[in-house]
C-alpha positions as CSV (number, residue, x, y, z in Angstrom):
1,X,-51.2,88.4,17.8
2,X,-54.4,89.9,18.5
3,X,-56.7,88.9,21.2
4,X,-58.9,87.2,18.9
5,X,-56.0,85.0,17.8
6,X,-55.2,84.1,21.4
7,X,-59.0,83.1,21.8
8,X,-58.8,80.7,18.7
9,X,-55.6,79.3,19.9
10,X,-56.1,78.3,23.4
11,X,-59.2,76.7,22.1
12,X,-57.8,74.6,19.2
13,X,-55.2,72.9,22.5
14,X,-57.9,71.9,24.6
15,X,-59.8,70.2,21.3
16,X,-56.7,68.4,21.1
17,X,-56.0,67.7,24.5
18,X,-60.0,66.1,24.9
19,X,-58.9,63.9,21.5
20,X,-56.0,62.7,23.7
21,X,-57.4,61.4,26.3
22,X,-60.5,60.0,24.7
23,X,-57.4,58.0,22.3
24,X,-55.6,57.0,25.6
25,X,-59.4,55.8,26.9
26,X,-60.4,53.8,23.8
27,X,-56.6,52.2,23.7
28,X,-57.1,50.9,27.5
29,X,-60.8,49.4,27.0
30,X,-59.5,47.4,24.0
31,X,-56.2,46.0,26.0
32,X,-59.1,44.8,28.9
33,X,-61.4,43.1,26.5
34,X,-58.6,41.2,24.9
35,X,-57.0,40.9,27.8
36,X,-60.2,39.1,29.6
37,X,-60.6,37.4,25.8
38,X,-57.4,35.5,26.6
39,X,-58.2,35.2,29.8
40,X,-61.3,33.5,29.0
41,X,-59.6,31.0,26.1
42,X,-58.7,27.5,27.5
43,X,-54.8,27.1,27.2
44,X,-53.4,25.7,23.7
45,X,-52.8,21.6,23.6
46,X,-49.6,20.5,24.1
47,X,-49.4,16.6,23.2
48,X,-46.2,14.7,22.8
49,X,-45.7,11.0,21.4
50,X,-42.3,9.3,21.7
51,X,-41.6,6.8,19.0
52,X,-40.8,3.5,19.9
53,X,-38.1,3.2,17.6
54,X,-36.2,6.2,16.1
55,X,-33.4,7.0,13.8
56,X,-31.2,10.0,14.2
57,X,-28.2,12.2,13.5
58,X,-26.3,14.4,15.2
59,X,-24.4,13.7,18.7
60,X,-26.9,14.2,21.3
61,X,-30.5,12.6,21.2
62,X,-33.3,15.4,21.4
63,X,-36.7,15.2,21.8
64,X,-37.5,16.5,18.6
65,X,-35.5,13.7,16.8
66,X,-37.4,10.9,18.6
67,X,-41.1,12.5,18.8
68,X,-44.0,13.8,17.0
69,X,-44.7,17.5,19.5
70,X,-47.9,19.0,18.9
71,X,-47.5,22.9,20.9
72,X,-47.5,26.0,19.9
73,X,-44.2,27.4,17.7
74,X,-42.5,29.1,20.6
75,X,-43.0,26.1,23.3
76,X,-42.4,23.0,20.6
77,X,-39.3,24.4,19.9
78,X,-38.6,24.3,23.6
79,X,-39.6,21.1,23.8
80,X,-37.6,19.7,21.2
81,X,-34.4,20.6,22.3
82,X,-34.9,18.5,26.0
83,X,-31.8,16.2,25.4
84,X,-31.8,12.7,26.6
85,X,-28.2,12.4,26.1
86,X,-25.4,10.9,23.8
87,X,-26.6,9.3,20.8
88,X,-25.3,5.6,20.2
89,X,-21.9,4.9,18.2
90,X,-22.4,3.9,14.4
91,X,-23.9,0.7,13.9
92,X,-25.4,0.4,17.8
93,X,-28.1,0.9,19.7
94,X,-29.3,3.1,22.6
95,X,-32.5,1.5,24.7
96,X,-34.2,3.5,26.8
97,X,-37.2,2.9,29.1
98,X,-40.3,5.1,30.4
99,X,-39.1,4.9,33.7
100,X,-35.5,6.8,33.1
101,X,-37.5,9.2,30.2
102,X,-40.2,10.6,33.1
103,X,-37.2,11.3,35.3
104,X,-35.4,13.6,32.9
105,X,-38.8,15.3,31.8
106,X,-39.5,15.7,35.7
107,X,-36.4,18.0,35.5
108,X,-38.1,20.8,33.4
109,X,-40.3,22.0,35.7
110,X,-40.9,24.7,32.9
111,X,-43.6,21.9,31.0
112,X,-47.0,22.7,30.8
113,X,-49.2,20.7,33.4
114,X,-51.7,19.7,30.8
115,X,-49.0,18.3,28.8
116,X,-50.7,15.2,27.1
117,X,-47.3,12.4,27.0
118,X,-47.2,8.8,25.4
119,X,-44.5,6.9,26.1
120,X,-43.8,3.7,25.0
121,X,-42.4,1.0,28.1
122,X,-39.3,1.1,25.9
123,X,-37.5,3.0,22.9
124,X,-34.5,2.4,21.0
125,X,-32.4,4.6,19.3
126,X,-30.1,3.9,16.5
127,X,-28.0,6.8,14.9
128,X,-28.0,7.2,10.8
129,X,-24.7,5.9,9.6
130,X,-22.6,4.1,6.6
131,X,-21.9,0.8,6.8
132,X,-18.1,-0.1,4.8
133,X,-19.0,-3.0,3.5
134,X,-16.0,-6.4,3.6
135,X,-16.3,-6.5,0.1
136,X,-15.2,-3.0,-0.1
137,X,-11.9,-3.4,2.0
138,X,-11.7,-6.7,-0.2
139,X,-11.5,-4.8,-3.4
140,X,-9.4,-2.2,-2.1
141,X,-6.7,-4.8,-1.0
142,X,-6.5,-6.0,-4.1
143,X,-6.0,-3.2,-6.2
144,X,-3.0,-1.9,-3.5
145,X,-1.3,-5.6,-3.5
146,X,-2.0,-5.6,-7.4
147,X,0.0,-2.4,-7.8
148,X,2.8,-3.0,-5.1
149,X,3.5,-6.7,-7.3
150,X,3.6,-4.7,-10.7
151,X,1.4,-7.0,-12.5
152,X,2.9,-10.4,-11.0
153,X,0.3,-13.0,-10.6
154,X,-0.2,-13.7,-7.1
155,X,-3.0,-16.0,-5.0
156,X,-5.2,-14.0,-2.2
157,X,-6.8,-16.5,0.4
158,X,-7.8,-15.8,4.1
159,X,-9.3,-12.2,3.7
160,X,-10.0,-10.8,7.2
161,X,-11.2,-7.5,8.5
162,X,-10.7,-6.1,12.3
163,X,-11.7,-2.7,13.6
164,X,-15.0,-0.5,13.2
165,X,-17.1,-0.2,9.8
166,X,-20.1,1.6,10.7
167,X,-19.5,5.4,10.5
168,X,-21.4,8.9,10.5
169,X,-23.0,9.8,7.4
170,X,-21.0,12.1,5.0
171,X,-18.0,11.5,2.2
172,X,-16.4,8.7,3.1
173,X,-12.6,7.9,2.3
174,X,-10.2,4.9,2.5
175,X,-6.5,5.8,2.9
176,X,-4.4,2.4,3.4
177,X,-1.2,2.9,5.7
178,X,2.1,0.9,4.5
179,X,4.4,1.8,6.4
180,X,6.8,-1.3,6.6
181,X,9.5,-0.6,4.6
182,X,10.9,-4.2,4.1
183,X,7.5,-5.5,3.2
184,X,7.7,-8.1,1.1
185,X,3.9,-8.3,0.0
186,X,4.0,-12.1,0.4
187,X,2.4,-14.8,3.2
188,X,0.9,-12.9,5.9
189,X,0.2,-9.6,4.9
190,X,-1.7,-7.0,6.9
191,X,-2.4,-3.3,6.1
192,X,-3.8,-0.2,8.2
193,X,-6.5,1.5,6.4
194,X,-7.3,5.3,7.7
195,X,-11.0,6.3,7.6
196,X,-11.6,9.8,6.9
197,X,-15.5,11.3,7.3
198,X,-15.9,14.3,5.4
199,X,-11.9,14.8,5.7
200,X,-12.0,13.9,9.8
201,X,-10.4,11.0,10.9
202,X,-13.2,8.8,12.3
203,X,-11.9,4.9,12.8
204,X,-8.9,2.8,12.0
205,X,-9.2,-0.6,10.3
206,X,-6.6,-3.4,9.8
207,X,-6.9,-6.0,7.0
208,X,-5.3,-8.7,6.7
209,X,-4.3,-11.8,4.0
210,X,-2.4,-14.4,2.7
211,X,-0.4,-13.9,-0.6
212,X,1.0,-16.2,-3.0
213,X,3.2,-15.0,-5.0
214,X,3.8,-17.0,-8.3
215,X,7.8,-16.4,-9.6
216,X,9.7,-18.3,-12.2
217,X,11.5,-20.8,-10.7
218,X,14.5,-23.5,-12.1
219,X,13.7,-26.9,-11.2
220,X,15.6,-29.9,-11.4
221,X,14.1,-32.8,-13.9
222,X,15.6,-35.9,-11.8
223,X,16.7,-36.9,-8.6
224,X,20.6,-35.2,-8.7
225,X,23.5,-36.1,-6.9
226,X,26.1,-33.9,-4.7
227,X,28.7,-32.1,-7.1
228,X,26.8,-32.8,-10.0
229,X,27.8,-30.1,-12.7
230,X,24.0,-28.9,-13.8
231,X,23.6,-28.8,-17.6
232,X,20.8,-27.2,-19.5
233,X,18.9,-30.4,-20.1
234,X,18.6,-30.9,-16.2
235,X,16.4,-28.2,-15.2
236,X,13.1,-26.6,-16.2
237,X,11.5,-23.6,-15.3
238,X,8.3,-22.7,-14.2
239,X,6.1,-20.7,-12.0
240,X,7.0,-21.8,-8.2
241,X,4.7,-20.3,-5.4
242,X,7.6,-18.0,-3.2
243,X,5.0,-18.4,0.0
244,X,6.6,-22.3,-0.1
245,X,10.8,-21.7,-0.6
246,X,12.7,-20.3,1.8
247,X,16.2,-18.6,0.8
248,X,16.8,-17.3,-2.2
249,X,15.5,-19.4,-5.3
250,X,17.4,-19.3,-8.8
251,X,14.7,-18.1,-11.4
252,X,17.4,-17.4,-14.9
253,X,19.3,-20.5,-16.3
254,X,22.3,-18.4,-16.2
255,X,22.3,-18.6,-12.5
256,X,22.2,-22.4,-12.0
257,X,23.9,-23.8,-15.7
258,X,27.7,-24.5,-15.1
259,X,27.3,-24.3,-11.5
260,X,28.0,-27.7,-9.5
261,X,25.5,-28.8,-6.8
262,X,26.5,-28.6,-3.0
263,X,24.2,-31.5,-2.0
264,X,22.0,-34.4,-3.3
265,X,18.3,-32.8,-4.1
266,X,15.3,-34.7,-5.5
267,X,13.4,-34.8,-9.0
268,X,10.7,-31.5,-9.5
269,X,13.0,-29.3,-6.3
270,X,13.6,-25.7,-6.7
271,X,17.2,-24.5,-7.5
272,X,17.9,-22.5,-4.6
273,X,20.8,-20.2,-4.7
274,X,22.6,-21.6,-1.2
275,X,22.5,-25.2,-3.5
276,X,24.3,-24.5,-5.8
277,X,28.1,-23.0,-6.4
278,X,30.6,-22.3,-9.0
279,X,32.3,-25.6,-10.5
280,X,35.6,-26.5,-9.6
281,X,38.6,-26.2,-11.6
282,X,41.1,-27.4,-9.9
283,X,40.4,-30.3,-8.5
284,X,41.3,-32.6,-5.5
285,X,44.3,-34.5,-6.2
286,X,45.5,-32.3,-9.3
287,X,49.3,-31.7,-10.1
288,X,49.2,-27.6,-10.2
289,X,51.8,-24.9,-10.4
290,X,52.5,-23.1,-7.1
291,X,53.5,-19.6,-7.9
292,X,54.8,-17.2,-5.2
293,X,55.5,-13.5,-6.5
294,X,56.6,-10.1,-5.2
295,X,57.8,-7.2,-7.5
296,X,59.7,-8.8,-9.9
297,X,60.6,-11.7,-8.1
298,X,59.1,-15.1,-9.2
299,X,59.1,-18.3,-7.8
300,X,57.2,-21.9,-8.9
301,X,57.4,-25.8,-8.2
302,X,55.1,-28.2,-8.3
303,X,52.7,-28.6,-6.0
304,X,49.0,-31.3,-5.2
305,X,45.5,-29.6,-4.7
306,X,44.1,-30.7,-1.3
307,X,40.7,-30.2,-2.3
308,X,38.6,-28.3,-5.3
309,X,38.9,-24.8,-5.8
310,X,36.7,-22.7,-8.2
311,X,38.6,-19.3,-9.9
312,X,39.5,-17.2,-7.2
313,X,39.3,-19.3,-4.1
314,X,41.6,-20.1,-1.5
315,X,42.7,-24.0,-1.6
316,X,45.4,-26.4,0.7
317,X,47.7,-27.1,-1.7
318,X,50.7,-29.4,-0.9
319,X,54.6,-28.2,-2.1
320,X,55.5,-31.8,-3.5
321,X,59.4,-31.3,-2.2
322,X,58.8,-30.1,0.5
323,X,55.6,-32.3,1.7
324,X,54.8,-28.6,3.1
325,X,50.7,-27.3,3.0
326,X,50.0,-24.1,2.5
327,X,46.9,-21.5,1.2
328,X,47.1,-20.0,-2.4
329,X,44.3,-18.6,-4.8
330,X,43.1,-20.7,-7.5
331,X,44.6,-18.4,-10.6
332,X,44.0,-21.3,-13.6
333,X,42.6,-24.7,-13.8
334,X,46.7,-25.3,-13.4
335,X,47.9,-22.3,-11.2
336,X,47.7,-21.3,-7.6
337,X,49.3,-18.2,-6.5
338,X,50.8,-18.6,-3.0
339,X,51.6,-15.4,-0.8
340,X,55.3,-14.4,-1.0
């Protein structure tokens, strides 16, 4: 390089220092007249009106949720996340009053001064929610007992409903719990229904409900006396409500026809099974056979039934040389076999 060269050089880096610092210069004066601009500006408005009534969603009750904020996008934000607590459960109410509201503001020292606040004496809060209405649960009652009875026709009276129905908002579901094993579905009938919120468990609800159940029934036609032997013509049958019998009620003509009554029933009463019993056919005072047997061993004589004995059971029967009374099975309307 040549000493010209050096010349040119040197000069062409203090041209660019001298642009530098009249950059750096420039840059500085700017920041101070914005600065003092700002400076100058009064401060922005920040103005904040609580509703007197509000509703909300979500857990916690925020500013945001239960006022109209007017501030600046930084600071509103700020402001609407001051939380005033729990919200209320479904389906109640929070009241609040200007009092206990000033207190908690007083806590964010971090507010602006010229904060402009209107505050009502008193707000209440309520919390969006679903309401599961009782016809709902009705209807859902139904359609379970309908299913469990396989068509039956049955009576529903008394319809009751205990436990929450107001929920959160979201998809709802109904699951009933039947967990009774020997349930009957008949009288007094109560179910646990399992609500779900958007697959959460959220509440628990217990309904409840008298069921008739209408069966076919045999009834007698007239008034009938004890050890009457029941004949077609004597009966009817008809639809009997099972909520009014208790034991065991005959509901097939083959149950009751043939069979002798055990005690003196009225006209239009249900044939119940613990009424009625297999007719005799040996009867009290009968001459019968009394057989005793073991291998190929055979004994009879004569012998006098002590009282009636259907096929099969165990009757006093008298030995009529003896004058002797002993047990034996009922083996013929003529027979009874006595142990060996």
């Amino acid at each position: 390089m040549n000493h010209n060269d050096r010349h040119l050089l040197k000069f062409i880096r203090i041209c660019f220092l001298y642009v530098s610092i009249q950059v750096v210069f420039i840059m500085m004066a700017s920041y101070g007249v914005a600065n003092n601009k700002i400076k100058d500006e009064p401060a922005a408005e920040v103005k904040v009106r609580i509703h007197e009534k509000s509703e909300i969603a979500g857990d916690q009750i925020v500013l945001s949720a239960i006022a109209d904020i007017s501030a600046p996008p930084v600071m509103k934000k700020r402001i609407g996340d001051i939380s005033f607590g729990r919200s209320p459960d479904p389906g109640q109410e929070k009241v609040m009053y200007k009092d206990r509201i000033k207190r908690i503001l007083s806590y964010y020292k971090w507010l602006p001064e010229n904060t402009i606040w209107e505050i009502p004496d008193k707000i209440t809060i309520v919390i969006q929610s679903q309401t599961i209405s009782t016809s709902q649960l009705e209807n859902l009652y139904k359609t379970y007992i309908s299913e469990k009875l396989k068509g039956s026709p049955y009576n529903m009276s008394k319809f009751s409903v205990r436990g929450p129905v107001h929920y959160p908002m979201g998809d709802l579901t109904l699951k009933i719990m039947d967990t009774n094993k020997y349930q009957t579905y008949e009288k007094n009938v109560n179910f646990k229904v399992v609500v779900y919120v958007d697959g959460k468990e959220s509440g628990r609800i217990i309904l409840t409900a008298w069921i008739d159940r209408f069966n076919p029934m045999i009834f007698v036609k007239q008034d009938m006396m004890k050890h009457n032997i029941i004949k077609p013509e004597d009966v009817y049958i008809t639809y009997g409500n099972t909520a009014n019998i208790s034991g065991n009620f005959c509901s097939s003509l083959n149950e009751v026809v043939g069979m002798r009554l055990k005690q003196t029933i009225s006209a239009n009463s249900v044939l119940r099974a613990n009424l009625v019993e297999i007719s005799p056919i040996v009867k009290k005072g009968d001459q019968v056979k009394m057989i005793a047997q073991k291998g190929v061993l055979r004994v009879s004589t004569l012998g006098i039934a002590k009282e009636d004995g259907a096929m099969g059971e165990q009757i006093k029967v008298e030995n009529v040389k003896t004058n002797k009374v002993v047990s034996g099975k009922v083996i013929s309307n003529t027979s009874v076999e006595i142990p060996f």
